[in-house]
C-alpha positions in Angstrom: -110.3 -2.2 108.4 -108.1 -1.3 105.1 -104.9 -1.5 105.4 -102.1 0.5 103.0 -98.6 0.7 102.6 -97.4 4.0 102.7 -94.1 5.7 101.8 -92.8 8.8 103.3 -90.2 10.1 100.9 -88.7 13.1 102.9 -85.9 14.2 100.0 -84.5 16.8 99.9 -85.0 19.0 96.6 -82.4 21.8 95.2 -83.9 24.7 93.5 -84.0 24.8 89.9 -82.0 21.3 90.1 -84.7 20.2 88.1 -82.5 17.1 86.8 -81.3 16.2 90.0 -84.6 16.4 92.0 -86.1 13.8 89.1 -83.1 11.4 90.5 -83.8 12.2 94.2 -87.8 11.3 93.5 -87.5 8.2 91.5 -84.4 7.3 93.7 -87.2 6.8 96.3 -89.9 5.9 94.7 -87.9 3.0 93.4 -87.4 2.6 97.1 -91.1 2.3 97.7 -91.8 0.3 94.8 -89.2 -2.6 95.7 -90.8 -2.4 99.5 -94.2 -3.4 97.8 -95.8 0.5 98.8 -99.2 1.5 97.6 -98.6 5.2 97.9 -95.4 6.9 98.3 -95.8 10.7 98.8 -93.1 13.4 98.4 -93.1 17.6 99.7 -94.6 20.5 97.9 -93.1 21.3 94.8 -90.5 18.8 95.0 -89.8 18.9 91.2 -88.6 22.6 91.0 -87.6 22.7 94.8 -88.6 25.3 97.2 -89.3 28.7 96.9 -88.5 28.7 93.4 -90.0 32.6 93.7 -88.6 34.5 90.2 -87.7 31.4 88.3 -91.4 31.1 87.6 -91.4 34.4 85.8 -89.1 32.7 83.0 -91.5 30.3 80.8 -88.6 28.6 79.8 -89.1 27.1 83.7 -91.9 26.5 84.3 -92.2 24.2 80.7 -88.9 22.4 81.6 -90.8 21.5 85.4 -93.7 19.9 83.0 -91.2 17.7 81.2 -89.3 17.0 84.6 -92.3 16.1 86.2 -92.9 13.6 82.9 -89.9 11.9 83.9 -91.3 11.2 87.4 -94.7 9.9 85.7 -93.0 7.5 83.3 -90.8 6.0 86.2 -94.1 5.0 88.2 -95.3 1.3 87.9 -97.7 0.2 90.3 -97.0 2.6 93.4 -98.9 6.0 93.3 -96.7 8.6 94.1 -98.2 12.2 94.6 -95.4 14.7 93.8 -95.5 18.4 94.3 -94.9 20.4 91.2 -95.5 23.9 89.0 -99.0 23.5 86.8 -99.7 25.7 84.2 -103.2 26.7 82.6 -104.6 30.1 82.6 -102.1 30.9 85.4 -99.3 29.2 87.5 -100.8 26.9 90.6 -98.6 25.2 93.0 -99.7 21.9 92.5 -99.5 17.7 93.6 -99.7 15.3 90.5 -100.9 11.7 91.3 -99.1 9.7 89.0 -99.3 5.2 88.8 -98.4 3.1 86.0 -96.1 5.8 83.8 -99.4 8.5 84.0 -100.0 11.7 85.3 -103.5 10.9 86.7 -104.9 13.4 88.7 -104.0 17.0 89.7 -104.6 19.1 92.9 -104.2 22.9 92.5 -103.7 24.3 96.3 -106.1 26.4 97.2 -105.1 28.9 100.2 -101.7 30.9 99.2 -99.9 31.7 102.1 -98.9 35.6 101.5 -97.2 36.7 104.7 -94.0 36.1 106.6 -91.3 34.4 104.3 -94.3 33.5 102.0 -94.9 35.7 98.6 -97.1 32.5 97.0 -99.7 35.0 95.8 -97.1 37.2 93.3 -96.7 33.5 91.1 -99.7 31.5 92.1 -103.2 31.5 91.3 -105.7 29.6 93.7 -107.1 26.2 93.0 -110.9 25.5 93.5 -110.3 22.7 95.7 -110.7 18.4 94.9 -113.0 17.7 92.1 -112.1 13.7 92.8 -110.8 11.2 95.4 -108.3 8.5 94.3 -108.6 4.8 95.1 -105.6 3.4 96.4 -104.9 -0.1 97.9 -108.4 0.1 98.4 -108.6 3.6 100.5 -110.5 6.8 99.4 -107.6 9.0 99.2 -107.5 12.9 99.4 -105.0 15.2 98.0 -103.9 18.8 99.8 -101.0 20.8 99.6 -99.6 22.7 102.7 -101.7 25.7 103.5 -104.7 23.9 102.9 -104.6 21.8 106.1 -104.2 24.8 108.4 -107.5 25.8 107.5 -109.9 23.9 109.7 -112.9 24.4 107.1 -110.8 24.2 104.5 -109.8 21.4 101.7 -108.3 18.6 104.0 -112.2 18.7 105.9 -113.7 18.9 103.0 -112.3 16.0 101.1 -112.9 14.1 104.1 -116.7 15.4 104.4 -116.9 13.9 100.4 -115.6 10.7 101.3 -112.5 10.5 101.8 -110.5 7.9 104.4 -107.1 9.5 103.8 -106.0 12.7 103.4 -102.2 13.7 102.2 -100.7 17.0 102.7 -97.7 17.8 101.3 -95.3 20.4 102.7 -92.5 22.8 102.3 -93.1 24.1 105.5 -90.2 26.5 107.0 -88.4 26.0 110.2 -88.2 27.9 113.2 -87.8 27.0 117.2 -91.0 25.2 118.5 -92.6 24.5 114.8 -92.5 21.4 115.2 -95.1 21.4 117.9 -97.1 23.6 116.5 -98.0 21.6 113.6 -98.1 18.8 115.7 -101.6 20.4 117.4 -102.6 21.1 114.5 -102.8 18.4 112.0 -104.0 16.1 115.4 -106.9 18.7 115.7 -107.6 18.7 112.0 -107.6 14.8 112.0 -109.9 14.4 114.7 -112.4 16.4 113.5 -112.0 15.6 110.2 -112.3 11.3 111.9 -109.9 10.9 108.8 -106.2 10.1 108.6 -103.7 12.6 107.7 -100.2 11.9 106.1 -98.1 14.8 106.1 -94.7 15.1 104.0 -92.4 17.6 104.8 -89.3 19.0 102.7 -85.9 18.9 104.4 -82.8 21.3 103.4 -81.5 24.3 103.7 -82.4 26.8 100.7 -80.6 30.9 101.1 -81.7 31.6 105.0 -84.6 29.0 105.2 -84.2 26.0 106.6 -86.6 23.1 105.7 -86.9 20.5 109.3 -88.6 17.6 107.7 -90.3 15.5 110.7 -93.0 14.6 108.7 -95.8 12.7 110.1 -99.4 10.3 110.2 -101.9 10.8 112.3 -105.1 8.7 112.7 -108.4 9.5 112.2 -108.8 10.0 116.2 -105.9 12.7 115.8 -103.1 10.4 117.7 -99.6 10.6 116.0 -99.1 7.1 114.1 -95.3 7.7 112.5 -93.2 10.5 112.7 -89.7 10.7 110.6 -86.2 12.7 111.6 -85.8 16.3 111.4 -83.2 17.9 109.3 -82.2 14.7 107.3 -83.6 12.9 104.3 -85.6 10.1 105.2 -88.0 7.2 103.5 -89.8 4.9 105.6 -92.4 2.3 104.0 -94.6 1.1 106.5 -98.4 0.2 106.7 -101.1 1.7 108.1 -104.3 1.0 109.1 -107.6 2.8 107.8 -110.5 2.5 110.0 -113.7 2.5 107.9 -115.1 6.1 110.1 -117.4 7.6 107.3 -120.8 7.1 109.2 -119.6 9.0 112.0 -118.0 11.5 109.4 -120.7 11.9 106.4 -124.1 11.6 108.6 -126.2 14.0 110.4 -128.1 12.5 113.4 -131.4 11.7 110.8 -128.8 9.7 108.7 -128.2 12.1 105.8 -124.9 13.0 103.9 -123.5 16.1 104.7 -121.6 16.9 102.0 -122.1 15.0 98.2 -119.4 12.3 97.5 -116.4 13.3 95.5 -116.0 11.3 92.2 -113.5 8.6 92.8 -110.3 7.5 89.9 -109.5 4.1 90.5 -105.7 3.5 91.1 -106.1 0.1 92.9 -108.4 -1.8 94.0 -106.2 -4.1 96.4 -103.4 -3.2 99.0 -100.0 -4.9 97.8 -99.5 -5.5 101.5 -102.1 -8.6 101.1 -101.3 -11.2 104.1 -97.7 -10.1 104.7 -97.1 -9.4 108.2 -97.5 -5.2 109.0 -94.4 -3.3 108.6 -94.1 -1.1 111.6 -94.7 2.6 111.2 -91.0 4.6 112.4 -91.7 7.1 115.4 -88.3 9.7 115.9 -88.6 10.9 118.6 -88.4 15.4 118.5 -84.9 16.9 119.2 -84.4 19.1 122.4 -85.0 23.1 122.0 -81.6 23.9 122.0 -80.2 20.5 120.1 -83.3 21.2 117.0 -81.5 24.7 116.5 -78.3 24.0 116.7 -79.2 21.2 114.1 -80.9 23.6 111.8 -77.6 26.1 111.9 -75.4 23.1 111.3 -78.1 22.2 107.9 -78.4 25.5 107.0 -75.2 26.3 106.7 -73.6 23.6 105.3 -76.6 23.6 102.4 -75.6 27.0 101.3 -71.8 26.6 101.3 -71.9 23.4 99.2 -74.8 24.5 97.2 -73.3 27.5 96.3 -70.4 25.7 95.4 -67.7 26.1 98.2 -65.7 24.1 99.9 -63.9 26.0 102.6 -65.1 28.8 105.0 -63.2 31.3 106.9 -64.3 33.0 110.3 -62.0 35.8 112.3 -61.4 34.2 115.9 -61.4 36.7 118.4 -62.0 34.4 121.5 -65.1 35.7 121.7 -68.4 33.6 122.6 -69.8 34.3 118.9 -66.6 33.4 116.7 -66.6 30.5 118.8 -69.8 29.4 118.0 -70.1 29.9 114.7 -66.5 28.2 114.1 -67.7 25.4 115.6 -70.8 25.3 114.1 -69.0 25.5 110.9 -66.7 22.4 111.8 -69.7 19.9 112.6 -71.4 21.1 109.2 -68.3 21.1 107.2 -65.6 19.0 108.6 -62.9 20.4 110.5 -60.7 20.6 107.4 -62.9 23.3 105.5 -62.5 25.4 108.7 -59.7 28.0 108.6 -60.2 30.3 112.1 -58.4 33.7 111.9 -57.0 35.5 114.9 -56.5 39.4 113.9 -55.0 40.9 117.0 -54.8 44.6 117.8 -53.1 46.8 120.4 -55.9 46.6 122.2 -56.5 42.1 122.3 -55.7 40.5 125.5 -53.6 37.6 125.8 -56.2 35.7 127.1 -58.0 36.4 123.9 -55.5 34.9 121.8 -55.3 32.0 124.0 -59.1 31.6 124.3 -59.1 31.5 120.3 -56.2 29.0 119.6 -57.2 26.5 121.9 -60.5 26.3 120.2 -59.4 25.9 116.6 -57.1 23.3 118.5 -59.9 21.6 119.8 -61.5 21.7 116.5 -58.9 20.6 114.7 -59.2 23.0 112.3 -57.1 25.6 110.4 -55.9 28.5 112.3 -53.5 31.3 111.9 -52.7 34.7 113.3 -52.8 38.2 111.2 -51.9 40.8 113.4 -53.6 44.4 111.9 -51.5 46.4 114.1 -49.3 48.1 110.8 -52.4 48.6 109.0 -54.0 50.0 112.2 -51.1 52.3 112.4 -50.6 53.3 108.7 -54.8 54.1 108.7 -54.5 56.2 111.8 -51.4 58.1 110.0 -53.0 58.3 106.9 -56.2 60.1 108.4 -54.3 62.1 110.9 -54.4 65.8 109.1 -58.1 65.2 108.5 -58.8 63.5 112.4 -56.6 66.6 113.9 -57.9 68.5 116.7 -60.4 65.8 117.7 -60.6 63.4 120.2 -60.2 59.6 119.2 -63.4 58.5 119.2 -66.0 55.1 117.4 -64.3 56.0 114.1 -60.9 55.1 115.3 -62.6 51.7 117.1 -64.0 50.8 113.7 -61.2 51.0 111.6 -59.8 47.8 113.4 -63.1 45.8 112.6 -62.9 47.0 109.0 -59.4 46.1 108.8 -60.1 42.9 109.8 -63.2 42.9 107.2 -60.1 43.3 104.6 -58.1 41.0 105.6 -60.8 37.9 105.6 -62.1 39.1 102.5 -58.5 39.3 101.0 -57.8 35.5 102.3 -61.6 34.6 101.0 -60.1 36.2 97.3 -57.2 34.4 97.2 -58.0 30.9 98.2 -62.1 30.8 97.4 -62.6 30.7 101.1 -66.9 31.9 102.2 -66.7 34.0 104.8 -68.3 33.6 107.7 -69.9 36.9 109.9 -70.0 36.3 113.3 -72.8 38.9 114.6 -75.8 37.6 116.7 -79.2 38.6 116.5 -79.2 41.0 119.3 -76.3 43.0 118.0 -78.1 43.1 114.7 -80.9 44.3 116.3 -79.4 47.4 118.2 -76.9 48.1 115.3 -74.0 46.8 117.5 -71.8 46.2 114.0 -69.8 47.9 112.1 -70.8 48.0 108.2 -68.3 46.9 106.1 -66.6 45.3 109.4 -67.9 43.0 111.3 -70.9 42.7 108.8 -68.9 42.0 105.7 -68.6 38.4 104.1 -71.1 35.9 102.4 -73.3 34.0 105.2 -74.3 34.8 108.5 -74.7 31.6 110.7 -76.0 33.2 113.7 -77.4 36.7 112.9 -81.0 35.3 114.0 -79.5 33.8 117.2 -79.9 36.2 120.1 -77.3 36.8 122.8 -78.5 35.2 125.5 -79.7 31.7 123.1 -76.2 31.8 121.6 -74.5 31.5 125.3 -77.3 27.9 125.9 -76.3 26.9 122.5 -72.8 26.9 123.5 -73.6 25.4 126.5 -75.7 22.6 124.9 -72.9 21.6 122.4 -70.4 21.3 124.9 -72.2 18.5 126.2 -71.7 16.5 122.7 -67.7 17.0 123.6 -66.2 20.5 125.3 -65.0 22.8 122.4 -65.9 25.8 123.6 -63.3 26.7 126.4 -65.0 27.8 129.7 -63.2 30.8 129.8 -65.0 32.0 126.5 -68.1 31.1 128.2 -67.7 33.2 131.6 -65.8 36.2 130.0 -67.8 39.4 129.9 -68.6 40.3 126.3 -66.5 42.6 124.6 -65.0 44.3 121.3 -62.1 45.0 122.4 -61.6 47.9 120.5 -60.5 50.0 123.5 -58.9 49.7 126.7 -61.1 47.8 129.0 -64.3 47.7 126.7 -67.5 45.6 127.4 -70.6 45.2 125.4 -72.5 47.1 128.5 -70.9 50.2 127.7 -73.3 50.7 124.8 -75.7 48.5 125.7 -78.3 46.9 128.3 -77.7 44.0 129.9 -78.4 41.0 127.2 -80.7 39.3 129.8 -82.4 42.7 129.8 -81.9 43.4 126.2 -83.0 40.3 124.4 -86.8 39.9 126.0 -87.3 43.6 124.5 -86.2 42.9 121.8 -88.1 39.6 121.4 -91.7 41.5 121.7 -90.2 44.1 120.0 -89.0 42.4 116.7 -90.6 39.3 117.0 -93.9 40.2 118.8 -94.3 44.0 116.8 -95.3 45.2 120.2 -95.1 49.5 119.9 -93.2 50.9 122.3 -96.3 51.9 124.6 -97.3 48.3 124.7 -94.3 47.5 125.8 -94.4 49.2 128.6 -98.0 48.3 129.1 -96.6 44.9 129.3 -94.4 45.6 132.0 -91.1 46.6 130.4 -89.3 49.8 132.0 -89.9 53.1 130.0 -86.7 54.4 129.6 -85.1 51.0 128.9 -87.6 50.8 126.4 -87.2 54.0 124.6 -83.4 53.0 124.5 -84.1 49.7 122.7 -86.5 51.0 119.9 -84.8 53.8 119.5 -81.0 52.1 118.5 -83.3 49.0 116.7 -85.0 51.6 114.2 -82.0 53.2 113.7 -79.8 50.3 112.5 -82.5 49.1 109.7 -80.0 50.8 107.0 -77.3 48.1 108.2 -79.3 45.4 108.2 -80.2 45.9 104.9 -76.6 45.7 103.9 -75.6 42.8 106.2 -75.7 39.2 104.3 -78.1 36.4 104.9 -78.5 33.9 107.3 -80.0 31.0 109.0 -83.6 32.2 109.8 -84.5 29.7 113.7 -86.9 32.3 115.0 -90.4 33.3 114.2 -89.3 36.7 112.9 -86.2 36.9 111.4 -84.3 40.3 110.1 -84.7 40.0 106.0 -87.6 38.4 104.1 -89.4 38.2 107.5 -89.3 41.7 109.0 -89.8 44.3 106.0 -89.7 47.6 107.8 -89.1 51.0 106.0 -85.5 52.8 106.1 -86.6 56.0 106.1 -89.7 56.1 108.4 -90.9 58.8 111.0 -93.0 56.7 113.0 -92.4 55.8 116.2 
């Protein structure tokens, strides 16, 4: 039985950093090398970072990720790293360089290019053809793969293993959303068992526009049971050894004792483990977050990656006492700090006192920023303003709206002044049903929890007060409401949210029609009601800004539909 040192290096690259993601590989790999590692392997295209998507139009690019990716080579000494990275020939290929000794060595071109959800792979890449070599490492036959390719349970990672080889890595820049985790988990312990061949798989971690990058990467053995496992949502490198059973006669021969596949060629990196007689470092095992805990961590990445990778400092979010300002305000403390909080309470005639008291003891309980900007004389000097052109009509959504777009001015004004990024507030269900007002409610820079539904936002609430209680009960029992009239409640305009959201969730996420939803047991008329306002509301969706994408299907990149379509 072989034994290797292996080095997860879970960074987390910037795109287009290409400078700084060359400090963040050899940073660990220098890691690796002083811990005596064999192979230290690092996520899908960690040079440029990921998606890079139109920067590898510009040639300029894609020849400075060559001479990056140099950089990484030349810092190599007796540790093999394999590094994800842009290749160029007669097309662009996603690609893993195996580099040892100040070399590039080898090259792995990834063959299947996802093209659907968030992917667009297949408008820069060109396929590879799959391994034309294995690599000796530490003594180990050692396959390369990149992503895509292991989901594939014919595809490159079996192969490689069918042509010899012991080991196979995978590296990743494989999105987040709830229950990914244990998805992949089945899968790469299904691909290992029938492949009888050991699987490392390296993950990116990071938040990058509205992805989110989890990390967790992972080893299984040949026998498909998981053998390390790393953190989600937090850079990690762990050096640890692991033992390769020698499996190739169950693997490579038929029952008459022939080869199933022909041997790949094999480069020789290293003959000899540099673990030798030392005692075996132990292989980490973090143990998976809880459902609600792994999403409320992947709001809490995501959003404090694109404030300080856009270069801000400070966000702003308009309190209303509400269940959703509270969330996202505290959401934005824990990523932030509480001191690049400021919370804004913007009153109207129509905001009850428990309101304002619901909303200053949670900035209080925060600790962070918090002010009051009443919008009643602006409220007033609008309705005067449009009085002559209103007359003779009875006061109506328009007036309502004017007090969310006033307070739409007012953050933006404050976000002007002091460089504040605001923060919307609207949740995936109000999104969904056009519950918003454009240029109100939907205007500022980041949306932390527009792919949160409803009735998800109310557990997350629930499951953070458990870490310390920020969120004021009363916020959590109050019925929902605008308050943008006298006695207002989200079920004036809308369904139930514990009827609303499951609709919607077949609906958005599950591209049910409207007939199969009520094949699947959904009431007709609630039905027609819920399509109807979701198909309607794709022009302001269009217009609403970005956010933290923690479902399957998320409004944006994910779900492309048509503005102006008669179908239904």
């Amino acid at each position: 039985m072989a034994r290797l040192r292996v080095a997860l290096c879970q960074i987390a690259p910037v795109v287009g950093d290409l400078a700084g993601n060359v400090e963040r590989i050899t940073g660990a790999l220098f890691e690796a090398e002083t811990a005596g590692a064999d192979l230290a392997v690092f996520p899908e295209l960690a040079v440029t970072g990921y998606p890079p998507e139109d920067l590898l139009l510009k040639p300029g690019f894609v020849s400075d990720n060559l001479a990056a990716l140099g950089k990484v080579a030349q810092a190599t000494e007796r540790c093999t790293a394999v590094v994800g990275f842009v290749d160029e020939g007669l097309d662009l290929y996603n690609a893993a360089a195996v580099c040892t000794a100040g070399e590039v060595k080898g090259v792995y071109r990834k063959c299947n290019l996802p093209n659907y959800s968030v992917f667009d792979e297949q408008r820069y890449f060109a396929p590879g053809q799959g391994a034309r070599e294995l690599y000796l490492v530490g003594g180990v036959r050692v396959g390369v793969s990149v992503c895509e390719d292991a989901w594939d349970p014919t595809g490159p990672l079996s192969a490689q293993a069918a042509a010899g080889a012991e080991l196979v890595v995978n590296i990743n820049a494989s999105p987040y959303y709830r229950e990914r985790l244990a998805e992949r988990r089945r899968m790469l312990a299904t691909r290992a068992a029938d492949a009888s061949c050991a699987v490392v798989y390296v993950n990116t971690v990071g938040g990058q526009d509205e992805l989110v990058f989890d990390g967790a990467s992972m080893v299984f053995s040949a026998d498909g049971d998981l053998g390390a496992s790393l953190p989600q949502f937090e850079p990690a490198v762990a050096v640890f050894d692991l033992e390769v059973r020698p499996t190739y006669r169950k693997r490579l021969l038929d029952p008459r004792g022939r080869h199933k596949s022909a041997p790949l060629p094999e480069v020789v990196l290293s003959a000899v483990s540099r673990a030798g007689q030392e005692p075996p470092l132990p292989a980490p095992r973090a143990a998976p977050l809880g459902p609600e805990e792994e999403i409320y961590a992947a709001l809490v990445l995501g959003t404090r990656d694109y404030v300080h990778k856009n270069g801000f400092t400070d966000v702003v979010v308009g309190l209303s006492g509400g269940i959703d300002s509270s969330l996202v305000a505290t959401i934005a403390a824990d990523a932030l700090g509480p001191d690049a909080v400021h919370g804004v309470s913007m009153p109207s005639r129509f905001t009850s006192d428990a309101s304002n008291t619901d909303a200053g003891e949670l900035a209080a309980r925060l600790g962070i920023d918090y002010r009051s900007v009443p919008i009643e004389p602006a409220h007033l000097a609008m309705t005067s303003m449009l009085a002559t052109s209103f007359a003779g009509s009875q006061p109506g959504l328009a007036e309502e709206n004017i007090q969310s777009r006033l307070r739409g001015i007012v953050l933006m004004a404050l976000s002007n002044k002091f460089g504040w990024l605001v923060l919307t507030t609207g949740n995936k269900s109000e999104l969904a049903v056009g519950y918003s007002t454009l240029y109100g409610d939907t205007a500022g820079g980041f949306a932390v929890i527009k792919d949160v539904p409803k009735t998800l936002v109310y557990r997350l609430c629930r499951w953070r007060n458990t870490r310390g209680e920020v969120i004021p009960e009363a916020v959590l029992k109050k019925a929902p409401t605008a308050e943008l009239r006298p006695g207002q409640l989200d079920t004036d305009s809308l369904p139930p949210y514990d009827e609303l959201d499951p609709v919607l969730g077949a609906y958005v996420e599950g591209d049910l029609t409207a007939a199969e939803l009520v094949e699947a047991g959904f009431d007709g008329a609630l039905v027609a009601r819920v399509v109807r306002l979701v198909d309607q509301a794709e022009y302001k969706r269009r217009q609403s800004p970005l956010g933290v994408r923690v479902t399957p299907k998320a409004f944006g990149r994910d779900r492309r539909m048509p503005i102006t379509n008669a179908y239904r």
